[in-house]
C-alpha positions as CSV (number, residue, x, y, z in Angstrom):
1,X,-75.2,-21.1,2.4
2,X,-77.5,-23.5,4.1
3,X,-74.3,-25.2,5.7
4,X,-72.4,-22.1,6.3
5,X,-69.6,-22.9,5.0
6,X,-66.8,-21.3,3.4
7,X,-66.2,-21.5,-0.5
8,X,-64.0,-20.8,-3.2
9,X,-65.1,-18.7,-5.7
10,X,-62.5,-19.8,-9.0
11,X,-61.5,-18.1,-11.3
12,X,-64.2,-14.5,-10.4
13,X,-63.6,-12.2,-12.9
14,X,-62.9,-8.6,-11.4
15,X,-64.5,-5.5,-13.3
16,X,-62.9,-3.0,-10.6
17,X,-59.7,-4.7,-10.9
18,X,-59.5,-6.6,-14.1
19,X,-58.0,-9.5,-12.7
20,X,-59.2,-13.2,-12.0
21,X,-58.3,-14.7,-9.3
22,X,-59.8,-17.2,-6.6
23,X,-61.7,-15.8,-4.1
24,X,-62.2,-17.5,0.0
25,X,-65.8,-16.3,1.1
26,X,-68.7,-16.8,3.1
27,X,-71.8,-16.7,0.8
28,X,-75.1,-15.6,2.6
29,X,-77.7,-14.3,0.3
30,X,-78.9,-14.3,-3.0
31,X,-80.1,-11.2,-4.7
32,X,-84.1,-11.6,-5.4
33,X,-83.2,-11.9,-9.4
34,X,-80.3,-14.8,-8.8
35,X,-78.1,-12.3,-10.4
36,X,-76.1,-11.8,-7.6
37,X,-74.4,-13.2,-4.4
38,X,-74.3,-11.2,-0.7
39,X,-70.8,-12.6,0.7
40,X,-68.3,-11.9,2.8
41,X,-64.6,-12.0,1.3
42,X,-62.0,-12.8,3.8
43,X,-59.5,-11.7,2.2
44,X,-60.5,-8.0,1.9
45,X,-63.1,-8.3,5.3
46,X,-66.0,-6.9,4.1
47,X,-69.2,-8.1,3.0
48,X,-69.2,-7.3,-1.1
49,X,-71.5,-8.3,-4.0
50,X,-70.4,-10.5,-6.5
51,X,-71.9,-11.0,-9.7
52,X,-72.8,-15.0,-10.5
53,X,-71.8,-14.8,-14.1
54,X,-68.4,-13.9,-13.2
55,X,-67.6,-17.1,-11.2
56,X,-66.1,-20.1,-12.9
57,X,-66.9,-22.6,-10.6
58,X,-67.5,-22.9,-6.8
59,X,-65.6,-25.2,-4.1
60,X,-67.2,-25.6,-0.6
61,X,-64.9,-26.1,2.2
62,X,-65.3,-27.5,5.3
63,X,-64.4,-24.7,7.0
64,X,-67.5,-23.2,9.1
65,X,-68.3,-19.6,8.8
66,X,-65.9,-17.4,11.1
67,X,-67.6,-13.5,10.2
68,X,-70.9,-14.1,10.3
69,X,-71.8,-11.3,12.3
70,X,-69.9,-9.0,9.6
71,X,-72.2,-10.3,7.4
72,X,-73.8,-6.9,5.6
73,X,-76.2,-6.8,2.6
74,X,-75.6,-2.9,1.6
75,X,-78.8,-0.7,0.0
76,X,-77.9,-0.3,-3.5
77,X,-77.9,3.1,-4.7
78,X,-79.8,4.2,-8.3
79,X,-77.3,3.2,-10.3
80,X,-77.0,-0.2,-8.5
81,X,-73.9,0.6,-6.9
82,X,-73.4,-1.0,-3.2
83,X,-71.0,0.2,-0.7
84,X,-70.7,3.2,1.6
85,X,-72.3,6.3,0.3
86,X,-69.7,9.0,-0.9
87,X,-72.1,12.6,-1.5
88,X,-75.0,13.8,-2.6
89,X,-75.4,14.4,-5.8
90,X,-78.1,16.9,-7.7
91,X,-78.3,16.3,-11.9
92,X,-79.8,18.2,-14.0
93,X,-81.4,16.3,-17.3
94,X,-83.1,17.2,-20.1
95,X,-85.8,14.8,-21.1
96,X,-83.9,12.3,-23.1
97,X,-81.8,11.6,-20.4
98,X,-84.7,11.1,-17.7
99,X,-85.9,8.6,-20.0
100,X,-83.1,6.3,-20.5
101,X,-81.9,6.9,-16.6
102,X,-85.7,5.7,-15.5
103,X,-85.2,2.7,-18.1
104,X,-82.0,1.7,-17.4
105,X,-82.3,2.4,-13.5
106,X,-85.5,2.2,-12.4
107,X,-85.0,3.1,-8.8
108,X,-83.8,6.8,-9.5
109,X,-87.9,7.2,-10.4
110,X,-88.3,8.1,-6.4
111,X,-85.8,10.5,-6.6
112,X,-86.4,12.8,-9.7
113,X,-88.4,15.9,-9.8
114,X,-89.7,18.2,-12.8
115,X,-88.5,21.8,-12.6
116,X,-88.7,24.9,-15.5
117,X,-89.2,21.6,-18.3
118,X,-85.9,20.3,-16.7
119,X,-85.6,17.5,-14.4
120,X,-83.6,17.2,-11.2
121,X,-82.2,14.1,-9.9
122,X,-81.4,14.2,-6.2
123,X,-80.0,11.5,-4.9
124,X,-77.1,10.0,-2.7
125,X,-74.7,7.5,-4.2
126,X,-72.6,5.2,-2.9
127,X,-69.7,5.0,-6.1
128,X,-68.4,7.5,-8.1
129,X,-68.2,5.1,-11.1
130,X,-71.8,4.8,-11.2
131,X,-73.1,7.8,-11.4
132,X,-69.9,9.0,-13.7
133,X,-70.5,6.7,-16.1
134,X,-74.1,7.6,-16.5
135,X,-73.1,11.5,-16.6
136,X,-70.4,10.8,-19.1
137,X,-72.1,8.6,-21.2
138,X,-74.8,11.4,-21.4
139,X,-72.6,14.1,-21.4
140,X,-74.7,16.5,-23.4
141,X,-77.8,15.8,-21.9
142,X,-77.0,15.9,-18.2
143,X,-75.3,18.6,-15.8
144,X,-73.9,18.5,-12.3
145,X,-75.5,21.1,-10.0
146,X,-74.2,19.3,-6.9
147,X,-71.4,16.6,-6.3
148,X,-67.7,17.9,-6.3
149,X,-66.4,14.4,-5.5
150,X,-68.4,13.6,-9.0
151,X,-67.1,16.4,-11.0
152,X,-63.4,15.4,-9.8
153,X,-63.7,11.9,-10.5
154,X,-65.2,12.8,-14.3
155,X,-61.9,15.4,-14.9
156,X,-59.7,12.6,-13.5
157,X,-61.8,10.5,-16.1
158,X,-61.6,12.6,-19.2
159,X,-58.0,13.4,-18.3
160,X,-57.2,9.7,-18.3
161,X,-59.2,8.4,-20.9
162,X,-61.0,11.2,-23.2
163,X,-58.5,13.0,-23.7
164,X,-55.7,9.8,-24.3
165,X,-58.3,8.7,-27.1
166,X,-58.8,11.8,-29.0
167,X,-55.2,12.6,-29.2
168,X,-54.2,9.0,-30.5
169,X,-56.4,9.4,-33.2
């Protein structure tokens, strides 16, 4: 970073893809906790995060950065999910689910609100996968009073996977 150069990520492990594969980017900021790395990928021109543990080893080239004014660190949303936002989203959780969404994500704590011994979580996010696998992991403690995208995306989910699991068994 402090040359601005290019680098090689090998061998990053994909969890949205489920692929490894070498990766040409332009490496510009650390997150605060080291856990993660602001770059640009050249490949797919935008700026994305990539998580440190998933990188086998680093090459630097000797090629000087050529996007550096594309260079984008993106707010996180609650569920630490970067990227353009895709809707608003209201959930309604019981108490049990407050408490592991406030331990697990800390940052939704702005954005909740007690209502009739309920609480309501309003927020934007920026991934579906997120937010659904919070909602689905907590399916009997949570519901979705606003986000259509949401809803769609868990159907497509239980469609896919739920309902492919119960049946094989």
């Amino acid at each position: 970073m402090k040359r601005k150069v290019q680098v090689i990520l090998r061998g990053y492990e994909s969890a949205h893809s489920d692929q490894v594969s070498d990766r040409l980017v332009e490496p510009f900021v650390f997150t605060p906790n080291l856990i993660d790395v602001w770059a640009y990928d050249v490949e797919k021109g935008e700026s994305r995060v990539f998580k440190v543990m998933r990188i086998h080893s680093v090459e630097a080239t000797e090629r000087p950065w050529f996007f550096e004014d594309k260079h984008e660190v993106k707010k996180p949303d609650v569920f630490r999910m970067t990227g353009s936002p895709v809707e608003k989203v209201v959930l309604q959780l019981n108490t049990r689910a407050k408490s592991l969404l406030v331990e697990e994500y800390p940052l939704a704590e702005k954005d909740l609100k007690r209502e009739d011994c309920k609480w309501l979580l309003t927020t934007t996010i920026n991934s579906l996968e997120g937010a659904g696998r919070f909602v689905i992991g907590l399916a009997a403690d949570v519901k979705v009073i606003e986000g259509k995208k949401l809803l769609d995306y868990i159907k497509r989910y239980d469609k896919k996977y739920i309902q492919e699991l119960v049946g094989n068994s």
